[in-house]
FILO-721263 format. One record per residue (C-alpha): residue in one letter; x, y, z. Coordinates in steps of 0.2 Angstrom, whole numbers, plus 5000, padded with zeros to 4 digits. Layout:
N
REC_residu_x_y_z
REC_a_X_Y_Z
...
END
This chain:
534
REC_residu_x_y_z
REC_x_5704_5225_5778
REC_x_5710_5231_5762
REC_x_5696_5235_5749
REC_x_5697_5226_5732
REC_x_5692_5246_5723
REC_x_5693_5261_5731
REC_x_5676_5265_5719
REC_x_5662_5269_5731
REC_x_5645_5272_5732
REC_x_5629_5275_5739
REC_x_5611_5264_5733
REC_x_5597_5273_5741
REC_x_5580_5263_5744
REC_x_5568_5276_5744
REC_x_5553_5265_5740
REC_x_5549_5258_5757
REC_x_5541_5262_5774
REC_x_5557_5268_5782
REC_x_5572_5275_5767
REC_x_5589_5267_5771
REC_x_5606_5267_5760
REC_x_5620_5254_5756
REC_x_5635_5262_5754
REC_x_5645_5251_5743
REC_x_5661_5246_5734
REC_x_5661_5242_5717
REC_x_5675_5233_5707
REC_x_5675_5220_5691
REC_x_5681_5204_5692
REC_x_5682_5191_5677
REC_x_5675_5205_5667
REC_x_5660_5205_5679
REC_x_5655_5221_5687
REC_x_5651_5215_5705
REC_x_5646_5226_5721
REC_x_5653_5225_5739
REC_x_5642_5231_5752
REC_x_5650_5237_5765
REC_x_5637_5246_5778
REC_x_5620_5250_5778
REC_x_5613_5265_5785
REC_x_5597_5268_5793
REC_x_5587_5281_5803
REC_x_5592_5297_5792
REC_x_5578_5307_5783
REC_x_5577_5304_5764
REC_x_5584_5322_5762
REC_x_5602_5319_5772
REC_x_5604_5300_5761
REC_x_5604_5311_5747
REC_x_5616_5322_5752
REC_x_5626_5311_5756
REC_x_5626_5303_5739
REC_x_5629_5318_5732
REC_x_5643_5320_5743
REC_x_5652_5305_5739
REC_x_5648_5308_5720
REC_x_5658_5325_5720
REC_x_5643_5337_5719
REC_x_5646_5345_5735
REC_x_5658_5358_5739
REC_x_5662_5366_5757
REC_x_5654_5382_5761
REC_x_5669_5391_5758
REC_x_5672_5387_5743
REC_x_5656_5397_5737
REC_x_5652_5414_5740
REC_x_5639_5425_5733
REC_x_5649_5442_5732
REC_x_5635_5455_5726
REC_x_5616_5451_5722
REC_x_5608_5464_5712
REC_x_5589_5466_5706
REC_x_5585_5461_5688
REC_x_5568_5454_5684
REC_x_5559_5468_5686
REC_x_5567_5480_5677
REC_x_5572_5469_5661
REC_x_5552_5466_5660
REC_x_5549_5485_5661
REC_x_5562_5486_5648
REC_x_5560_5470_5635
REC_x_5541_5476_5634
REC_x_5547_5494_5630
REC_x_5557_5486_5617
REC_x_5543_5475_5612
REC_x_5531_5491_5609
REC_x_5545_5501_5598
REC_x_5549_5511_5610
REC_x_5568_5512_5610
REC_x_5567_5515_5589
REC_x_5550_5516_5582
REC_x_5542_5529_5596
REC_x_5555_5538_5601
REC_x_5569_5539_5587
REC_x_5575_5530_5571
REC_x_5589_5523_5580
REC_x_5594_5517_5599
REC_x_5607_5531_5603
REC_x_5612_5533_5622
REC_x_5600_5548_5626
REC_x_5586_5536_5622
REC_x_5593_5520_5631
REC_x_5595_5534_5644
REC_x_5575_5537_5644
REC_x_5570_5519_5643
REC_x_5580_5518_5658
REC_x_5570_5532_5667
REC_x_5555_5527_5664
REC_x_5559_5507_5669
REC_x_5565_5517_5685
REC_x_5550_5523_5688
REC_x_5540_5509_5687
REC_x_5551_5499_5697
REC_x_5557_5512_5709
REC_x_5552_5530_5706
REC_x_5563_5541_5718
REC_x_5575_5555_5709
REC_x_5585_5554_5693
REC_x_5600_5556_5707
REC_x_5595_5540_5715
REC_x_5592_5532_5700
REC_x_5610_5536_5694
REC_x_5616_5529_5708
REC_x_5608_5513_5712
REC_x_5620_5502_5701
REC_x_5627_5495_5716
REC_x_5609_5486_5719
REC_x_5600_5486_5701
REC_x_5604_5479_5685
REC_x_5595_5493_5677
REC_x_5607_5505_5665
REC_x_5617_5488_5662
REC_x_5598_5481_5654
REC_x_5597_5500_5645
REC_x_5613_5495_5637
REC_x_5624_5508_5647
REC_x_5641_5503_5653
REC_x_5652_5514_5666
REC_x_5649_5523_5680
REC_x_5633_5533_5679
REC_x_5634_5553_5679
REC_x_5614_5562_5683
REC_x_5619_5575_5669
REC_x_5625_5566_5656
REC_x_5612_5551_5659
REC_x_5595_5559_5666
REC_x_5596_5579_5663
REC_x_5605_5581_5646
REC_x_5592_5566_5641
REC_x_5579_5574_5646
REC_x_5582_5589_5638
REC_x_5582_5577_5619
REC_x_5567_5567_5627
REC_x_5557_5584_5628
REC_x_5564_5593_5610
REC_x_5553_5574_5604
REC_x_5538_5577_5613
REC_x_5528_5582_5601
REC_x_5533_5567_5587
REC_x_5534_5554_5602
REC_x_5515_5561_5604
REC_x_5510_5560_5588
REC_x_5518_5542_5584
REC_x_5506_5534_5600
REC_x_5493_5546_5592
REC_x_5494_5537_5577
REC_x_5496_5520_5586
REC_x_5479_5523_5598
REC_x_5467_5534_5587
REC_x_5456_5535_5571
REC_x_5446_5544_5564
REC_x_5430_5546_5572
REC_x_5435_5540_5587
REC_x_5431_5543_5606
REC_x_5445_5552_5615
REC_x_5444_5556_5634
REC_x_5452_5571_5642
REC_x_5456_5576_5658
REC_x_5465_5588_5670
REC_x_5473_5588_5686
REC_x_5484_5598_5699
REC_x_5501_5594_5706
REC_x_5506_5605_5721
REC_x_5524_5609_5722
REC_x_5535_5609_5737
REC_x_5548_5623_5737
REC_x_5554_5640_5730
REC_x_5550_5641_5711
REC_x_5554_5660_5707
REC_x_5561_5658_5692
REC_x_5547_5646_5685
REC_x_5533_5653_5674
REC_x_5522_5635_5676
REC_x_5521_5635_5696
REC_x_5507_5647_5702
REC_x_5494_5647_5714
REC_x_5477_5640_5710
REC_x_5462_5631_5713
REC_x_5468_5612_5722
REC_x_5462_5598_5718
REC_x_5475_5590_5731
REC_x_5467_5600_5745
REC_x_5483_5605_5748
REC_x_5480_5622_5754
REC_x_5495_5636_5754
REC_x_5506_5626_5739
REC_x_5510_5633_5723
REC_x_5504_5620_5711
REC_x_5506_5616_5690
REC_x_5492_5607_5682
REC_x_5492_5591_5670
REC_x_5480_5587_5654
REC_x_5481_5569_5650
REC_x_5473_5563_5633
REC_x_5467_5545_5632
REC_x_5461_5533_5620
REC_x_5445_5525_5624
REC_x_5453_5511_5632
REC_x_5463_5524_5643
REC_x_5478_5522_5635
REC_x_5488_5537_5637
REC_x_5494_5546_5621
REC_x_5498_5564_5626
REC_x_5502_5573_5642
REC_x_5501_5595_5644
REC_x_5508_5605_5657
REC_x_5499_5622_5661
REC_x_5502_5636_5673
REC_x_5493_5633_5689
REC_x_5480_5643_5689
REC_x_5473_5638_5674
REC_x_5454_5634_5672
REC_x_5450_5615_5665
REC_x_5437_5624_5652
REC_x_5453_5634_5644
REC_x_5462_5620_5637
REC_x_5448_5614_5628
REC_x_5447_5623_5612
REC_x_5467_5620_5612
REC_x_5468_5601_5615
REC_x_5455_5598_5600
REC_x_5464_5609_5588
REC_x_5477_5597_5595
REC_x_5469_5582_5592
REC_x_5462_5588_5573
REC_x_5479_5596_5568
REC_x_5494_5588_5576
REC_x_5488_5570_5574
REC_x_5478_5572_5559
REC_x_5461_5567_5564
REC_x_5447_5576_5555
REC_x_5432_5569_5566
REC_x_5434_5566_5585
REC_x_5420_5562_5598
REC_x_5429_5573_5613
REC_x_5424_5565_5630
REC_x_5428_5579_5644
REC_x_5422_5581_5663
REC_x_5407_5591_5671
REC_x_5408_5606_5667
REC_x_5422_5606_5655
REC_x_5413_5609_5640
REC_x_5406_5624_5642
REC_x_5391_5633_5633
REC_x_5403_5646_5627
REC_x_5417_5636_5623
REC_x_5404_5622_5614
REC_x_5400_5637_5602
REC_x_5416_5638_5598
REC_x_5417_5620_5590
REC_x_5418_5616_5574
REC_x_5401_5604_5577
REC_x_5403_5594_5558
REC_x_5420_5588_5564
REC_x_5421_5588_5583
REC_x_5406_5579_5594
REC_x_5405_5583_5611
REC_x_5400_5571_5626
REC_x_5401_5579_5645
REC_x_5392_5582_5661
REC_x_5380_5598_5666
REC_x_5384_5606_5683
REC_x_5370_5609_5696
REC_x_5370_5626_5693
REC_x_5367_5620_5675
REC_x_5353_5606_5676
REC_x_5344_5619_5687
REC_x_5346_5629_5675
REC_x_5337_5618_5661
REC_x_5324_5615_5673
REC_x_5319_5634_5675
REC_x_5319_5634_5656
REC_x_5305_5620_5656
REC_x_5318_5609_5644
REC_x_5319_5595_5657
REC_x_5307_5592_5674
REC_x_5317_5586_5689
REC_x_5301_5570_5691
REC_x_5309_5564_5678
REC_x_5326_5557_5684
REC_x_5322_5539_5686
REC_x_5336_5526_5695
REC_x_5333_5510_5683
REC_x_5329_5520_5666
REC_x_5341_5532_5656
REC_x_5327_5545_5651
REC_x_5333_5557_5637
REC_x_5329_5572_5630
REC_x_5331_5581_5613
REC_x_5332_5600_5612
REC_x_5337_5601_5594
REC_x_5353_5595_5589
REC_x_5359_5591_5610
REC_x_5355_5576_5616
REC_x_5351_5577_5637
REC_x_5353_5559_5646
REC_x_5346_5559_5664
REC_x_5352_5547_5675
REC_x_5348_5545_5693
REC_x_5362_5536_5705
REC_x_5352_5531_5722
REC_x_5368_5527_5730
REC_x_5375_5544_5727
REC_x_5360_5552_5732
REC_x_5360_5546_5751
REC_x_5379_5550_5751
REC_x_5375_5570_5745
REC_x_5362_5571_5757
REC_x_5371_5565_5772
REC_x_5384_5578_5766
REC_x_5376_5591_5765
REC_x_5366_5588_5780
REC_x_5384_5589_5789
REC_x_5391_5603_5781
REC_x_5373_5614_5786
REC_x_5374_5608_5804
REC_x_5392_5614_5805
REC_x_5389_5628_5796
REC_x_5374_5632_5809
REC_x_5386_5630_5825
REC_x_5399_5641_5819
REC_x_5386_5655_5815
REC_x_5376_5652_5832
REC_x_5394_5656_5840
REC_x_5397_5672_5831
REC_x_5379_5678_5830
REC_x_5376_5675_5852
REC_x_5396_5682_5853
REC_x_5397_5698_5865
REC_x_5417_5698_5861
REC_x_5425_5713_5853
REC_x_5437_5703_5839
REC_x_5449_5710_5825
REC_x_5436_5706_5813
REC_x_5416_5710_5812
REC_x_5403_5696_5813
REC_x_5400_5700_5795
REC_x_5417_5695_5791
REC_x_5418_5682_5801
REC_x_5401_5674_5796
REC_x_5407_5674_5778
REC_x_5424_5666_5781
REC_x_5413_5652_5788
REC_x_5398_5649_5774
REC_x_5415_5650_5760
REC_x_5423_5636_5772
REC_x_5409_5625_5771
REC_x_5403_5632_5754
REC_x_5384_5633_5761
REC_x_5383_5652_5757
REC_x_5368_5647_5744
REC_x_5358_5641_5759
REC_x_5361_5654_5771
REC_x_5351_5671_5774
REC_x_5359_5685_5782
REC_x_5349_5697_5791
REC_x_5353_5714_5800
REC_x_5372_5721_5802
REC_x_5384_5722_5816
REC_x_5378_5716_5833
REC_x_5361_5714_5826
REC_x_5368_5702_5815
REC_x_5358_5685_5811
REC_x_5352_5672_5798
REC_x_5342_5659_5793
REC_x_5342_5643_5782
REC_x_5335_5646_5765
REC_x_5324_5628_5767
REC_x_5315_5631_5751
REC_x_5332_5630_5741
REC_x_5338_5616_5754
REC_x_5322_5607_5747
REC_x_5327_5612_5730
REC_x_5347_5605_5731
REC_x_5339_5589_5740
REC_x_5328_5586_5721
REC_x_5347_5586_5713
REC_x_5354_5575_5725
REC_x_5359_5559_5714
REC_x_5355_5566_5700
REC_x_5368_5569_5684
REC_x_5365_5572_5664
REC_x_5376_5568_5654
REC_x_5374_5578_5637
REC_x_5379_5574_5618
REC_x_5377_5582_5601
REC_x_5382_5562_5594
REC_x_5366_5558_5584
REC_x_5355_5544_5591
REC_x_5358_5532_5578
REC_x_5377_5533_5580
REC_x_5376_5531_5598
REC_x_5362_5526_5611
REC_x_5359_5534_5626
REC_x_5366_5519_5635
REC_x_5381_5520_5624
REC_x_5384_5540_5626
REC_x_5382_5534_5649
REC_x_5393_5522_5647
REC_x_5406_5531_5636
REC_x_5406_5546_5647
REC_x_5408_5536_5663
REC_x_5424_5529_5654
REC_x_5432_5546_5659
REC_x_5437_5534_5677
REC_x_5450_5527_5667
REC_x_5458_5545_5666
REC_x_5456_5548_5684
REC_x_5466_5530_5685
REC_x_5479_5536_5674
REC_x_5480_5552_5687
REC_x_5479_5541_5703
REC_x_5494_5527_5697
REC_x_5502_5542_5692
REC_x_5503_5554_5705
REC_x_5499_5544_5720
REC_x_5499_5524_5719
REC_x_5516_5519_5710
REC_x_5524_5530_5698
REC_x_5525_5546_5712
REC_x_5524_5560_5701
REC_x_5525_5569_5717
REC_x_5539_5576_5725
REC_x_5546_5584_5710
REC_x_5564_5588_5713
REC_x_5564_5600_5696
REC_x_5568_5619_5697
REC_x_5567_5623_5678
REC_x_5550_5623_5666
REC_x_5557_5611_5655
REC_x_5563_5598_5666
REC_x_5545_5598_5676
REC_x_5537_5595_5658
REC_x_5550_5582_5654
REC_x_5547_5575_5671
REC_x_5527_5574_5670
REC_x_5533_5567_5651
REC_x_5543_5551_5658
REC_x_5528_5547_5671
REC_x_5515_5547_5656
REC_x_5528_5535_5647
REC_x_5531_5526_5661
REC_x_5508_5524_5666
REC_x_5510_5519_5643
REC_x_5519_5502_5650
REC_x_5510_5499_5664
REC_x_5493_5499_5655
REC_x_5500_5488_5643
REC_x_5507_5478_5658
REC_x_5491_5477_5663
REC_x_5481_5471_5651
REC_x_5492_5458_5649
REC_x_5491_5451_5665
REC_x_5472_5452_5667
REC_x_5471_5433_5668
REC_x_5483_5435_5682
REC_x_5471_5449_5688
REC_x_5453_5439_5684
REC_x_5460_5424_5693
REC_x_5463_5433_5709
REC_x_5446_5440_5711
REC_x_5439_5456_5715
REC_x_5440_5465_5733
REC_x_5450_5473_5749
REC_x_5458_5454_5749
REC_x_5466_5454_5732
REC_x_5485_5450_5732
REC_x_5489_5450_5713
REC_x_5490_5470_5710
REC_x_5503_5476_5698
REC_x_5514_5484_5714
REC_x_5513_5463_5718
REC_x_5519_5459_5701
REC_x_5533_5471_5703
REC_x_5539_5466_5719
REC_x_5538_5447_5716
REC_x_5548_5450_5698
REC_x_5562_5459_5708
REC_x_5566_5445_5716
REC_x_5574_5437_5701
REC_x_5591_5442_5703
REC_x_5609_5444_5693
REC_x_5621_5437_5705
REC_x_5642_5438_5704
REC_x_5647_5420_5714
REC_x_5662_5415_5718
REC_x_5666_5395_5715
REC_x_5683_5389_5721
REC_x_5693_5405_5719
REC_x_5685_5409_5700
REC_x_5667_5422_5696
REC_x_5651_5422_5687
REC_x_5639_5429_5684
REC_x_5621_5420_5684
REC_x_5601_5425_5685
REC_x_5591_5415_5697
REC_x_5581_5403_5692
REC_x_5562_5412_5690
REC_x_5550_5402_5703
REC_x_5533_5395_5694
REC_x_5525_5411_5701
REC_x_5537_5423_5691
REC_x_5538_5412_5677
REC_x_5519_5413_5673
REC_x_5519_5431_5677
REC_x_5535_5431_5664
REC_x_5525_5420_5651
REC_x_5510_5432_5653
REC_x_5521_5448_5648
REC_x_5527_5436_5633
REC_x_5545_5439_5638
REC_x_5559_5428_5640
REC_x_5574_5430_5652
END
């Protein structure tokens, strides 16, 4: 039967028990619009009438007539990068103007948020990443010309780039925290005058190491990054990094917050006391020490109360932590019952060895580092030994036990205040950790050359500079999550989730483009929390 229009249609009831269509045929007749149903069709989910609609209507297109021809990641890399833009980075910080060497560094520090890996890698993961397109860098990619020959500017601007975030983070007067670390190496390094042997904080014994100073804001923000030869002592850089502090960025009064043992009594006389303050941490041997001296009584470390105590112009804080006490006390109660079987074995041993049981006896107590609590009696085959209970009894005193020392006078800061700000030195040890281990891997450093190491260790401080100011604006995305083993919001999340949104080449009927995908609600808050818009 012939049709009176070829116009069809499809009305789609949706608002009953059971969703059914009318396909229809529409025509006009004495100016009228009328409608000619021609079947109805039942028993199709809700989904499957709508496409059908959409069919009819044009909206459709057969499968091969679309083709996605290459997907590449984008969200996370142009946050890493608009936020770098939002804090200066590309002009303010790093030079007057965007030239290519800098668009260069902003892309190797948005690569090592979002991928880490090598500057080869980076220069060649164009295929998959939007990330030197976002930098502004167009062509193929050569590791010389972008990654080395940028480091080598990056590294000549160290020094003003310091002093710039210096300028930004600290004021006169203010707390700043400083720390050091070590960072074996992997490899021959003959020719370098940084990588030497030296005491490991990685426990990485037999590896050639460098080690890395990190200065800090009181909010552990980082503003300046040092590399020293490896077997350098943390007390050394001291006296250096405040004369950098005071000279460099043109502070005349800082409050220097260091680790135990940093500060020494030697290099605290060296201080200019009216413009630098000192806040730090006494050793054992140190605290002992004071207590032989009568200054301080080991009765009176208390677990509730801060109790202090004023020896002229230093200011000592005891504190008490009951939870570290039980964990230094099974410790060493493990390290002296290993330490005993070991020298039972060599002291009962009738075996003629290479070594003498002298030897071998004092290989075991360094092992362990129990030699304090260990008596050595006779020589040779008469060899034997006995704990020292009276100092195990002494050591057992200390156990929880840490002061916290300051030359800060009391009515510019109270004991609680000169605890707390001294504990804020866990913010370093975070920098350190996100740094080295838990997302920017500092570590395997595929440089041969003293500069390019600096410059390497440079772009990870940079690179931790964004993600602390990632971080604190995604603390209600953080908060909201809670606290615990079972968080899923942490800023690797963040990262992974923003990679998702991707720059896609599609090919419709024979013709390309180029779209972004369209940000889910979860990356869209996360986006609106970074304030940045794709």
């Amino acid at each position: 039967m012939k049709r009176k229009s070829d116009s069809f249609h499809l009305d789609i009831r949706a608002n009953v028990k059971k969703p059914y269509a009318l396909l229809r045929n529409s025509y006009r007749e004495d100016g009228k619009v009328k409608k000619e149903t021609i079947c109805c069709i039942s028993g199709v989910p809700l989904e499957q009438l709508r496409a059908m609609q959409a069919a009819i209507q044009g909206k459709t297109m057969l499968k091969d007539e679309f083709k996605i021809i290459s997907s590449r990641e984008y969200g996370a890399t142009f946050a890493c990068v608009a936020l770098m833009k939002q804090l200066g980075m590309h002009t303010d910080i790093f030079y007057k103007t965007s030239e290519e060497w800098v668009r260069c560094c902003l892309a190797m520090i948005a690569g090592r948020l979002v991928y880490a890996g090598s500057k080869l890698y980076l220069s060649h993961c164009s295929p998959y990443s939007a990330l030197w397109e976002i930098c502004g860098i167009d062509g193929p990619i050569d590791v010389n010309t972008h990654c080395y020959a940028a480091m080598d500017e990056l590294l000549e601007r160290q020094c003003a780039i310091q002093k710039k975030l210096a300028q930004k983070r600290l004021n006169n007067g203010t707390l700043v925290l400083y720390d050091i670390t070590s960072c074996y190496m992997e490899g021959e390094y003959e020719d370098s005058d940084l990588v030497e042997f030296g005491y490991n904080r990685d426990k990485k014994r037999g590896h050639e190491q460098i080690v890395i100073s990190l200065l800090c804001d009181k909010d552990g923000c980082p503003v300046a990054v040092e590399v020293f030869k490896g077997n350098t002592k943390d007390e050394t850089t001291v006296l250096d990094k405040v004369d950098e502090i005071r000279g460099k960025y043109g502070l005349e009064k800082v409050i220097f917050v260091g680790d135990r043992g940093m500060v020494t009594q030697a290099k605290y006389d060296e201080l200019d006391h009216d413009a630098v303050k000192v806040i730090s941490a006494l050793t054992h041997n140190a605290i002992q020490s004071l207590n032989e001296k009568k200054t301080i009584q080991l009765s009176m470390f208390d677990e509730k109360n801060i109790v202090e105590v004023i020896d002229g112009e230093m200011r000592y804080c005891l504190c008490k932590n009951p939870d570290m006490a039980v964990k230094e006390s099974v410790t060493r109660e493990a390290l002296l019952k290993k330490t005993s079987e070991e020298l039972d074995k060599i002291v009962a041993s009738t075996r003629k060895t290479k070594y003498s049981k002298e030897i071998r006896a004092g290989k075991v107590v360094n092992r362990y580092k129990m030699g304090k609590f260990v008596i050595f009696e006779g020589e040779g085959e008469n060899l034997k030994y006995k704990l020292d209970e009276a100092k195990v009894a002494q050591e057992a005193h200390l156990d929880g036990c840490y002061i916290v020392f300051t030359d800060v006078s009391p009515e510019d800061m109270t004991a609680i205040e000169t605890v707390e700000n001294y504990k804020s030195l866990m913010q370093v040890e975070q920098a350190f950790r996100n740094m080295k281990t838990v997302r920017l891997d500092i570590r395997p450093v595929y440089h041969k050359t003293d500069d390019r190491i600096r410059c390497h260790v440079f772009i990870c401080m940079l690179a931790y500079y964004v993600m602390w100011h990632m971080n604190q604006r995604l603390k209600p995305l953080f908060a909201a999550d809670g606290v615990g083993k079972a968080r899923k919001c942490t800023f690797d999340y963040v990262i992974e989730v923003l990679k998702c949104i991707r720059k896609e080449t599609v090919e419709v009927c024979g013709a390309n483009s180029t779209v972004i995908t369209t940000p889910t609600d979860e990356q869209a808050h996360i986006l609106e929390l970074l304030d940045i818009s794709l």
